[in-house]
N, C-alpha and C positions, 0 to 999 in steps of 0.2 A: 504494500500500500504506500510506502515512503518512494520507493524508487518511481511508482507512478506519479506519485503527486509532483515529487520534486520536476520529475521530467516535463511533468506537462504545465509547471506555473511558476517554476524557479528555470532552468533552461531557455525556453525561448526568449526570457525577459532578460538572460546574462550581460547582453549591451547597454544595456541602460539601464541596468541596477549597477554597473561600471562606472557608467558616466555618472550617474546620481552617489555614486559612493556609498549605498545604498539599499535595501531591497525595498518594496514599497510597503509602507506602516499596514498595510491591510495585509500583507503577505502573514502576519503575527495572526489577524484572526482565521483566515483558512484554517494556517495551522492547526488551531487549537480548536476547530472546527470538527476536525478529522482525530481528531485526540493524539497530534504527534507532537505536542507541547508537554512536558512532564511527565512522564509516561510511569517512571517511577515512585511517583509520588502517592502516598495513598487514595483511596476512593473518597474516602471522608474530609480529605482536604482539595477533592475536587479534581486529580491525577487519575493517570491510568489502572492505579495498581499493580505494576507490573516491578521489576527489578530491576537493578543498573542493565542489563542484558537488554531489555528493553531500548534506553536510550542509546546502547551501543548500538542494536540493529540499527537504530532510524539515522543515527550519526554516519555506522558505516554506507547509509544507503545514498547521503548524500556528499559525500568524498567519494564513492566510486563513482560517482557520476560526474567529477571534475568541478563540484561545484563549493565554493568555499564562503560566498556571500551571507547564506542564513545563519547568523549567530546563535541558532537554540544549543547550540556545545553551553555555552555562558549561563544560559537563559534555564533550561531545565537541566542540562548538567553539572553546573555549578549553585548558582544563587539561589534555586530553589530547593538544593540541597544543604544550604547555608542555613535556610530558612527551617526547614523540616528538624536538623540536626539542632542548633541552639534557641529556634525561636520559643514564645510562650503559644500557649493555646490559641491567644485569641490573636497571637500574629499573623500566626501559623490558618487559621478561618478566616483572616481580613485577605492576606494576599496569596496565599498559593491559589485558590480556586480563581480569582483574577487573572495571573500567570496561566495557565493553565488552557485558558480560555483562549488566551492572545490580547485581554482587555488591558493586560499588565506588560511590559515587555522589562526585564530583568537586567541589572550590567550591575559590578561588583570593581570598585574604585578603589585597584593599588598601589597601579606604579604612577610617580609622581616623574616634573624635571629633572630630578637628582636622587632619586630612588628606584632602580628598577628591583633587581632580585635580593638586594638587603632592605626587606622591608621591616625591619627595625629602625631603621634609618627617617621615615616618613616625616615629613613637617608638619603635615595637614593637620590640626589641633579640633577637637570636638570640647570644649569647656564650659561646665556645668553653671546654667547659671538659673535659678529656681527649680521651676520646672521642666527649663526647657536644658540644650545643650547649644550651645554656637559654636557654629562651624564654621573653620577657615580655612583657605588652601584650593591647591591648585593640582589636577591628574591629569595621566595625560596614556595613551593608548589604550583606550577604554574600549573594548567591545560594547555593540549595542548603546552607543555613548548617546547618539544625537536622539534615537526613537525610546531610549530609557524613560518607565513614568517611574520605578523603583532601584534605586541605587542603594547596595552596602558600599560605604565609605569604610575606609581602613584608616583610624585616622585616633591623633593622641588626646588620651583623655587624661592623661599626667605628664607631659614632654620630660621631666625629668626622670621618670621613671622607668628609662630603654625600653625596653621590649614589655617590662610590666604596663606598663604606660599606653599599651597600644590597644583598642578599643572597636568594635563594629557598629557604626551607628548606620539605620536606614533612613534614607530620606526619601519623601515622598514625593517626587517631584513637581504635583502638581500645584501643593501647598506652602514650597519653598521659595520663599522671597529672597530675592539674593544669589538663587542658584543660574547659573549660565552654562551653555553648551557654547565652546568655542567651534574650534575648525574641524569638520572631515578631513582626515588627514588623507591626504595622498602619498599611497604607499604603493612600492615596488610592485607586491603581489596583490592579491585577496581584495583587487581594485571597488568590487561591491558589496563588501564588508562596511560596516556598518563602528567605523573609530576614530575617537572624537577625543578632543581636551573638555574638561569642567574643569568648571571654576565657584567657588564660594566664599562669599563674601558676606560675611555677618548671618550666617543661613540659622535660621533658628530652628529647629526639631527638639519634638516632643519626647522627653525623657525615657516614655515609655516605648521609645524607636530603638532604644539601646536593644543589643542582639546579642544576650546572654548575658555572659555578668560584665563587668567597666572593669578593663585590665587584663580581661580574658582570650582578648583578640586573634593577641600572636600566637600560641597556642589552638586555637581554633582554625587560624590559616596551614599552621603546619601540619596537623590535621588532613584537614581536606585538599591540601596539596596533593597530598598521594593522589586523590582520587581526581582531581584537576590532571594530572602527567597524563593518568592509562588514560582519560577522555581524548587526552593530546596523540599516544601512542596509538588508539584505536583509529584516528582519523588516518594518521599514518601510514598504517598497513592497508587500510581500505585505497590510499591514493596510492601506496608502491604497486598493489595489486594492478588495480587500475592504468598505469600507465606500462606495466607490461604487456598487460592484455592489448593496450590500445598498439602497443609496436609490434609486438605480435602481426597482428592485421593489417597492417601499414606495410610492413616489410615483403606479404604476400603480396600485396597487390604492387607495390613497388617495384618498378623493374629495372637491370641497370644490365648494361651489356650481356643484352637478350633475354636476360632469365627474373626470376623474380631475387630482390635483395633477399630473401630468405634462403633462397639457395646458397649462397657462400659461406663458409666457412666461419669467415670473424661474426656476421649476424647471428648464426644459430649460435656460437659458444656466445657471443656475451648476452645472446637473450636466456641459457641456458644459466649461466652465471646470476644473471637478474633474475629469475624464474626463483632459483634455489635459495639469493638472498632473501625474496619476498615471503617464500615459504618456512623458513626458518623465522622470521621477524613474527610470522602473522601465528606461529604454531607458540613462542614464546608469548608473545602479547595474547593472546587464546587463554595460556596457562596463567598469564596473572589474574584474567578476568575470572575465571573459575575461582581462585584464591581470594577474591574483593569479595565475590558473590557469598564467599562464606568464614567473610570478614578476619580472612589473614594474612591477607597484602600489605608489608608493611613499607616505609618509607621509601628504603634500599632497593626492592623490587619494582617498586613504581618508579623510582627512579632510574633506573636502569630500563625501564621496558621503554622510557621516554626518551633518552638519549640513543639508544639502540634503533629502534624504529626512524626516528627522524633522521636519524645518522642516516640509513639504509633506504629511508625514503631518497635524501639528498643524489646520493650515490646513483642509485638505480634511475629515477629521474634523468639526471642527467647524462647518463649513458643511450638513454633513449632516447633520447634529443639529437645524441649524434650519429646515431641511427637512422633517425628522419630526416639527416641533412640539412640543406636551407629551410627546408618546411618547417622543422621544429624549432627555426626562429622566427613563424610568422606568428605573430597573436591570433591568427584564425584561428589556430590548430589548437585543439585540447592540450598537448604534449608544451606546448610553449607555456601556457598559462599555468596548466601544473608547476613547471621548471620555478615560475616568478613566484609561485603559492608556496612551494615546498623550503624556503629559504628561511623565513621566518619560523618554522617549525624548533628550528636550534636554540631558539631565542627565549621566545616566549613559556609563561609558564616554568620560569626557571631554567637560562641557560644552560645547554650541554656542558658546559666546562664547573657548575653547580653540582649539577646531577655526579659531574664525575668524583666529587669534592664530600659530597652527601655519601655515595656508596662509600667510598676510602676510609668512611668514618665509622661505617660496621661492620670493615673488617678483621 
């Protein structure tokens, strides 16, 4: 049901959910229309009821299809698991069923100017003043930044207090005065992707938007980090898969002094080579998911499946691209816009040279 849906209302719209930087704000209620918004979340909070396995399928369904614009990875893979894991009762009955719907669309505010992967580091200050908390500060690669009506902020509720000090407040965007959406950023890859800067300036939110306990933050990021990586590694393996297959196909019908490019030698070994790394990545990331599902994936593993995958997407990507020749530097072609998507995979979500920093530390 994801592979169709996507194909027939996210695909042919790809150029101009590009040019808009974008997908279109209605695209959120389809979704949720179809119940491929939250999927994991329980019935009683207005979700599918289903398991992270759930959100993988629908995730994998839109990375095999080359398609990187729909931020629900953010939306129900992360923020409404924020939500579910520390919220209270009546947080947890105000906005998932919202989310859910597509009436809400979700994005969760970490990295700042000067803060990307030490997010102990943060400026952004949330301080208490009555009833409310004021909020200051500035983020900046926000998924789901410009179409957010729910934002968790990562932001300090003690500055002096390092990491104790760090805090999840939500704001609600539509009752935030003070709050602003800067630029859709124009980025390399993921052109119809949906990532913005915010900004807050004196934002006032209601105490009881705090998202668990005041102090508890950093700890609740590290947390849900693991399960942030595998959502990163499962997209992963669903594009390494994917742009095999698409050279695969390419190379048959490609013909190059007489024969098809699949005839030669270097083609078959280094699709044979890609073929093997993809299947080795997608069999490991497989095995971690199994492990989340019954909640024994611990930091080290999800950090590994994260760096490993994306490492292995990079790789195989762009072996394929020189497969395809000049073609697979035209932006027409699936394989090029793969190539510009799959870069940022290293990065985000905790750089690979993080990840490699995180494992060294349990061993």
């Amino acid at each position: 049901m994801a592979t169709k849906f996507f194909a027939t209302e996210l695909l042919p719209h790809e150029e101009r959910f590009a040019t808009q930087k974008c997908v279109d704000r209605e695209f959120w209620n389809k979704a949720g229309q179809l119940g491929l918004l939250c999927a994991s979340i329980p019935e009683a909070y207005g979700g599918g009821g289903g398991t992270y396995a759930h959100d993988f399928a629908i995730f994998d369904a839109q990375y095999r299809l080359g398609d990187t614009a729909f931020g629900n990875m953010v939306h129900s893979g992360l923020v409404a698991h924020y939500l579910l894991a520390y919220g209270t009762e009546e947080q947890k009955q105000r906005w998932l069923p919202k989310m859910a719907s597509g009436e809400l669309v979700g994005a969760i505010a970490m990295t700042e100017p000067g803060a990307g992967s030490d997010l102990k580091a943060v400026r952004t200050t949330a301080l208490r003043d009555g009833d409310d908390y004021v909020v200051n500060g500035a983020k900046t690669f926000i998924t789901n930044g410009k179409h957010a009506d729910l934002v968790i902020v990562v932001a300090k509720t003690d500055p002096a207090a390092g990491a104790k000090g760090v805090s999840l407040i939500v704001v609600e965007v539509a009752r935030a005065e003070g709050y602003r959406v800067g630029r859709v950023l124009d980025k390399v890859g993921m052109k119809g992707q949906d990532t913005a800067e915010l900004f807050f300036g004196d934002v006032r939110v209601p105490a009881a938007n705090l998202l668990g306990e005041e102090g508890a933050g950093f700890g609740y990021l590290m947390k849900q980090l693991a399960h942030e990586r595998l959502v990163v590694a499962v997209c992963a393996v669903a594009a390494t898969e994917a742009a095999v297959a698409l050279t695969v196909a390419y190379t048959k019908e490609r013909k190059a002094f007489g024969a098809p490019l699949f005839d030669m030698q270097n083609t078959r070994f280094e699709l044979a080579e890609c073929a093997t790394l993809a299947q080795v990545s997608r069999v490991f990331v497989d095995n971690c998911i199994e492990r989340h599902l019954r909640g024994e994936l611990d930091g080290a593993a999800a950090s590994m499946a994260k760096a490993y995958s994306t490492d292995i997407q990079g790789q195989v990507v762009d072996r394929c691209v020189q497969l395809f020749g000049g073609y697979g530097y035209m932006l027409e072609y699936p394989i090029a816009r793969m190539y510009a998507d799959a870069r940022v995979q290293r990065i985000y979500a905790g750089a690979n040279e993080v990840m490699k920093e995180l494992i060294a530390r349990s061993l």
